[in-house]
BAKEVEX-429753 format. One record per residue (C-alpha): x, y, z. Coordinates in steps of 0.2 Angstrom, whole numbers, always signed. Example, Ala and Ser with C-alpha at 12.3 -4.5 7.8 and 13.67 -1.06 7.14 Angstrom:
   east  north     up
    +62    -22    +39
    +68     -5    +36
// end
This chain:
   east  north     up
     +0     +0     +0
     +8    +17     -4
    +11    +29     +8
     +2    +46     +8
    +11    +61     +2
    +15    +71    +16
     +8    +91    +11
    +13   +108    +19
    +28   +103    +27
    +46   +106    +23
    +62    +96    +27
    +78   +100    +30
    +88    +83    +27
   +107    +84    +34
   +119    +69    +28
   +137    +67    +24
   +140    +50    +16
   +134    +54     -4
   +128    +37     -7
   +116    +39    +10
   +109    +54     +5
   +105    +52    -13
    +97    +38     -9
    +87    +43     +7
    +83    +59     -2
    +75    +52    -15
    +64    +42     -3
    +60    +59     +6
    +56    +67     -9
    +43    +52    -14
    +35    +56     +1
    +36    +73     +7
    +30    +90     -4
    +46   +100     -1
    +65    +92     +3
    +80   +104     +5
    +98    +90     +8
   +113    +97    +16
   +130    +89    +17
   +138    +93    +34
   +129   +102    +50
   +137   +119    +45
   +128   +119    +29
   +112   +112    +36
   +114   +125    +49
   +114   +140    +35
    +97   +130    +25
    +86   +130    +43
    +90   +148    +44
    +85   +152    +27
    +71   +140    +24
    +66   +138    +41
    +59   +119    +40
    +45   +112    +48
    +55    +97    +51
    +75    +91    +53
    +83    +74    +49
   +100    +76    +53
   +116    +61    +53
   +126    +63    +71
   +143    +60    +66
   +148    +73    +51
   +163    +82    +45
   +165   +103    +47
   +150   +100    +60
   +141    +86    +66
   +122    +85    +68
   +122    +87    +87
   +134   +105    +85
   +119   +108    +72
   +106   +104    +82
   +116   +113    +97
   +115   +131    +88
    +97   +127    +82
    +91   +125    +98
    +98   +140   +104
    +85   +150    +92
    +71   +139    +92
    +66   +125   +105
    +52   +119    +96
    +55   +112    +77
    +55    +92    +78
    +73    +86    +76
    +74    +68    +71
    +93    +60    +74
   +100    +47    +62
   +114    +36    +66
   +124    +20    +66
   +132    +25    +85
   +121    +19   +100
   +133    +22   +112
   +123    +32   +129
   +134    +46   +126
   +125    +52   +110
   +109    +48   +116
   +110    +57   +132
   +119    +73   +122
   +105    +69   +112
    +90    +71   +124
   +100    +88   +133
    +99    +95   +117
    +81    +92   +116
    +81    +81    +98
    +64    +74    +97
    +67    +56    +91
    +85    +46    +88
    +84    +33    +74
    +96    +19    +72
   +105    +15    +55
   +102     +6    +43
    +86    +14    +43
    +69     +5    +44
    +61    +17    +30
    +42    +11    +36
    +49    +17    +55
    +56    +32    +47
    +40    +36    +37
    +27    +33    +53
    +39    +46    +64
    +38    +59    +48
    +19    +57    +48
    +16    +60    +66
    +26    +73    +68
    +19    +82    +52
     +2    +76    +59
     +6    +86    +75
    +14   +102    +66
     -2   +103    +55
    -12   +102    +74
     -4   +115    +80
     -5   +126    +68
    -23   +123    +68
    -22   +126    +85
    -13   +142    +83
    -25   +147    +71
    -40   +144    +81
    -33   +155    +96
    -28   +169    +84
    -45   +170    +79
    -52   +169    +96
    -43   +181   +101
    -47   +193    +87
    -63   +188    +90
    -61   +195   +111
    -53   +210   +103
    -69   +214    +92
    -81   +211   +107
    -71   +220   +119
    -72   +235   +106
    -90   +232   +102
    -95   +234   +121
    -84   +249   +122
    -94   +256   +109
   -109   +249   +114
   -106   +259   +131
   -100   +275   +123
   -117   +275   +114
   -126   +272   +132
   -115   +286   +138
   -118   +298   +123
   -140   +294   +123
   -137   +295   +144
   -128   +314   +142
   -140   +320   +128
   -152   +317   +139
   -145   +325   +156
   -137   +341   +147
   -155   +344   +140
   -162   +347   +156
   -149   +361   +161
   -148   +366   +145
   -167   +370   +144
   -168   +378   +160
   -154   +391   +157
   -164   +394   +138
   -180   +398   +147
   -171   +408   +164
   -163   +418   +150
   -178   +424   +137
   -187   +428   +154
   -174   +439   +158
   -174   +445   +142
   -193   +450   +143
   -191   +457   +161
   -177   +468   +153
   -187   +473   +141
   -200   +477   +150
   -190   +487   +164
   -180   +497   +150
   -198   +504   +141
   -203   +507   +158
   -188   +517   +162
   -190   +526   +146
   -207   +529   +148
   -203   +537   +167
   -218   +525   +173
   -205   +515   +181
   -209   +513   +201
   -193   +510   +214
   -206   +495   +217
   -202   +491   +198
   -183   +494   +200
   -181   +481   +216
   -191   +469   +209
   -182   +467   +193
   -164   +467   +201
   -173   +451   +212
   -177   +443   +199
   -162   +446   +189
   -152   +440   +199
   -161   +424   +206
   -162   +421   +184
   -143   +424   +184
   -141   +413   +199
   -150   +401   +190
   -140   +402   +173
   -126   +400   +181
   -129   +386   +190
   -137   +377   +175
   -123   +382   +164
   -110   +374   +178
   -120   +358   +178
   -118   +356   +158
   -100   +359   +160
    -97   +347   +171
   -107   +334   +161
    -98   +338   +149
    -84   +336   +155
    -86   +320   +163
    -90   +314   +148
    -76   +320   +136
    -64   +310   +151
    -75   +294   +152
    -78   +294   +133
    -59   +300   +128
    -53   +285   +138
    -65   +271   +134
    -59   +273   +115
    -41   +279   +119
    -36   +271   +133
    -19   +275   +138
     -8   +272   +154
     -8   +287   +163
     -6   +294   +182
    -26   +297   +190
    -35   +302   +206
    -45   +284   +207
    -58   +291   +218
    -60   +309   +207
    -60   +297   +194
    -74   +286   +199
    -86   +300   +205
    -82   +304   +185
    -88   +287   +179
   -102   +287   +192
   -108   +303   +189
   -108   +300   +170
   -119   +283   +172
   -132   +293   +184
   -143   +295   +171
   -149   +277   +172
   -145   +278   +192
   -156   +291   +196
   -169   +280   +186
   -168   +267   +200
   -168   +269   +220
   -150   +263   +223
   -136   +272   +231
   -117   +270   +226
   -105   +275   +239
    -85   +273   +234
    -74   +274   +249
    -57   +278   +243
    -43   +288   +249
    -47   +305   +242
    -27   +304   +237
    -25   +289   +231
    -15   +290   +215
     -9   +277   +203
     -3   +274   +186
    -15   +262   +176
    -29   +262   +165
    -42   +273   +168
    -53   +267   +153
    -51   +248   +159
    -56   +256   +176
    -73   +264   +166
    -76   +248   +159
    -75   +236   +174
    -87   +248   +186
    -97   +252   +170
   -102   +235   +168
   -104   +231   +187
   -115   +246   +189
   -126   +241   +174
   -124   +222   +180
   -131   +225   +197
   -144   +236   +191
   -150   +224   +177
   -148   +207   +187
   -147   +211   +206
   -162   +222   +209
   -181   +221   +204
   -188   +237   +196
   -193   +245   +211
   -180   +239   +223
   -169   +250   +236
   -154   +246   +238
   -134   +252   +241
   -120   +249   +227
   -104   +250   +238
    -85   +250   +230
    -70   +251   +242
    -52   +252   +236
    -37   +253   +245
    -19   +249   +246
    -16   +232   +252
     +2   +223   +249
     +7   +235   +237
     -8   +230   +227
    -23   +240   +223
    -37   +230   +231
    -55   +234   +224
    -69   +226   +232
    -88   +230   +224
   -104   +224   +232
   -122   +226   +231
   -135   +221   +245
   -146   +214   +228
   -153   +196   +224
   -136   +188   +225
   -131   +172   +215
   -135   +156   +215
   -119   +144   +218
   -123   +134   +200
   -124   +151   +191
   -108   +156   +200
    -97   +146   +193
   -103   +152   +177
   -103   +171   +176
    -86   +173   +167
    -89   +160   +154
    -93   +172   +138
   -109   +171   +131
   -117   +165   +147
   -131   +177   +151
   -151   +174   +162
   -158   +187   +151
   -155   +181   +134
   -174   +183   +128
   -171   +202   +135
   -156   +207   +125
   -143   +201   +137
   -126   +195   +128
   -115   +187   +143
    -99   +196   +139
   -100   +209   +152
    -91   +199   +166
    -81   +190   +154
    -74   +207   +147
    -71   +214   +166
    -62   +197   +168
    -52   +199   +152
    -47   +218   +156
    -41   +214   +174
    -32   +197   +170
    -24   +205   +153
    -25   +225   +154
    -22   +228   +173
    -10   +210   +174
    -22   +207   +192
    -33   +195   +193
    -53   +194   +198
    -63   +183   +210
    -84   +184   +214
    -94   +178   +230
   -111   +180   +232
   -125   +173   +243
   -143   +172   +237
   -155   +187   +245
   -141   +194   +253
   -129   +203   +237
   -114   +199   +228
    -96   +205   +230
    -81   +207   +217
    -64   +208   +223
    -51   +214   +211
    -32   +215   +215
    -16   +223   +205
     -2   +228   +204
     +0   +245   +214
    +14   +250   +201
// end
């Protein structure tokens, strides 16, 4: 029965006898897509850096340099390609210089070429797994890159609808303060004009001028600072760099950006932090991770009508940051538990619930913040986060 061709894999062949090698070579070349032969170590050496090969067959004992010196200098660059030792020497010596080197497989001559052919196709068999392998994570992980953007996105929009709606509210109130204040200026000037106007007149539109200006200007602050909070939240959601922050400045930032849909619920959120506390991180991985908790308590942990109290306390603990984030909601049952960073895993799938925002909190701490995450919870009673890394 013929042997299958093996496809996709290139091999470097290293032999110093003439005979050997033309002989063996054209078997290679009967059963493998792409043979390169060298006659010493030296020149097989100069091939594997050129060709790179996917797998080696080298001789032990050559002239200018033997196959162990070879496979010596290759190992130095590259601990992985499958180096396969041919021989007539079975001396413990070579195998033992053999297995410090890491060679793969050690072959005795003359060569049993069915024995040689099985050891090509299992290790081209494996190289072609791992590659597949390989593959598979890259696309995971550009698929986690893609979701990860998606949900900043996705929460950038929430933030950009959630301050539309806030800064209207100001906004409108400073519009109507200042076309009354127009009108009562109007009015106040003809009067003047007309010498009808009363020292009555006079005080009452300096009171209401400047209850009017009180209220512009306090209207005007408020969109400001929406404003503001959401150029810092928003800037560092899509652009997040490391940078030096307050963390407790920072958070009332985040929170006050989300209060929108807070002030839509009757829960409290309290962060005790050290008004000084200062480290160099990632503030947007830090918008994501309490974004995502605030949202996931207030979607999952209470009922509509529910009060409750969102608590996040951060301090210095080891020379680690340690975050700990609890609400007083419905808690977790202990099968969901061990479920809630699996991605795709959600309770609320028929209401639009995607499963990824744990899994992208635990992604950011592992990954982004190089600390790691843990959750407890007890049903009726809340559930607490605690995160820990590194301090700088």
């Amino acid at each position: 029965m013929r042997n299958e061709f093996i496809k996709d894999i290139v091999l470097l062949y290293v032999e110093d006898d003439d005979l050997i090698r033309t002989e063996l070579e054209y078997y290679l070349r009967s059963n493998v897509e792409k043979v390169i032969a060298a006659s010493n170590g030296k020149e097989g050496y100069e091939l594997y850096k050129k060709h790179k090969p996917d797998i080696i067959i080298t001789d032990i004992k050559m002239n200018i340099m033997s196959g162990l010196e070879m496979s010596s200098l290759i190992r130095e660059e590259d601990k992985t390609t499958p180096i396969i030792i041919t021989s007539a020497y079975s001396d413990n010596k070579y195998l033992q210089k053999a297995i410090e080197i890491g060679i793969n497989t050690f072959l005795l001559k003359p060569l049993n070429l069915m024995q040689l052919y099985c050891t090509m196709k299992i290790t081209s068999d494996n190289i072609k797994l791992q590659r597949e392998n390989t593959q598979t994570i890259n696309e995971l992980n550009e698929t986690q890159s893609r979701l990860v953007k998606a949900d900043k996105m996705a929460n950038l929009g929430k933030l950009v609808a959630g301050v539309t709606h806030e800064i209207n509210t100001p906004i409108g109130v400073g519009f109507t303060s200042v076309s009354h204040l127009e009108e009562i200026t109007k009015k106040i000037k003809k009067s003047y004009s007309n010498e009808e106007m009363t020292q009555e007149d006079f005080e009452a539109y300096l009171s209401s001028s400047e209850d009017l200006s009180k209220m512009i200007f306090l209207n005007l602050k408020r969109a400001s600072k929406l404003i503001s909070s959401f150029k810092e939240v928003a800037v560092d959601q899509t652009h997040d760099e490391k940078r030096e922050f307050k963390v407790k400045e920072y958070l009332d930032e985040v929170i006050f950006s989300l209060n929108y849909i807070i002030k839509k619920t009757h829960l409290l959120v309290k962060v005790h932090c050290d008004e000084k506390l200062v480290i160099n991180s990632f503030p947007g991985a830090f918008s994501q991770i309490f974004t995502n908790f605030i949202m996931n308590s207030i979607n999952h942990a209470y009922s509509k009508n529910d009060k409750g109290c969102i608590t996040i306390d951060i301090e210095i603990i080891n020379d680690k940051v340690q975050i700990i984030y609890c609400d007083d909601g419905k808690g977790i049952s202990s099968e969901k538990l061990e479920k809630i960073f699996v991605p795709f895993y959600t309770t609320r799938k028929k209401s639009g619930g995607t499963g990824l925002g744990l899994s992208i909190v635990k992604d950011i701490v592992n990954i982004t913040l190089k600390g790691n995450i843990s959750c407890s919870s007890i049903e009726n009673k809340g559930t607490s986060f605690t995160i820990e890394i590194p301090y700088k």
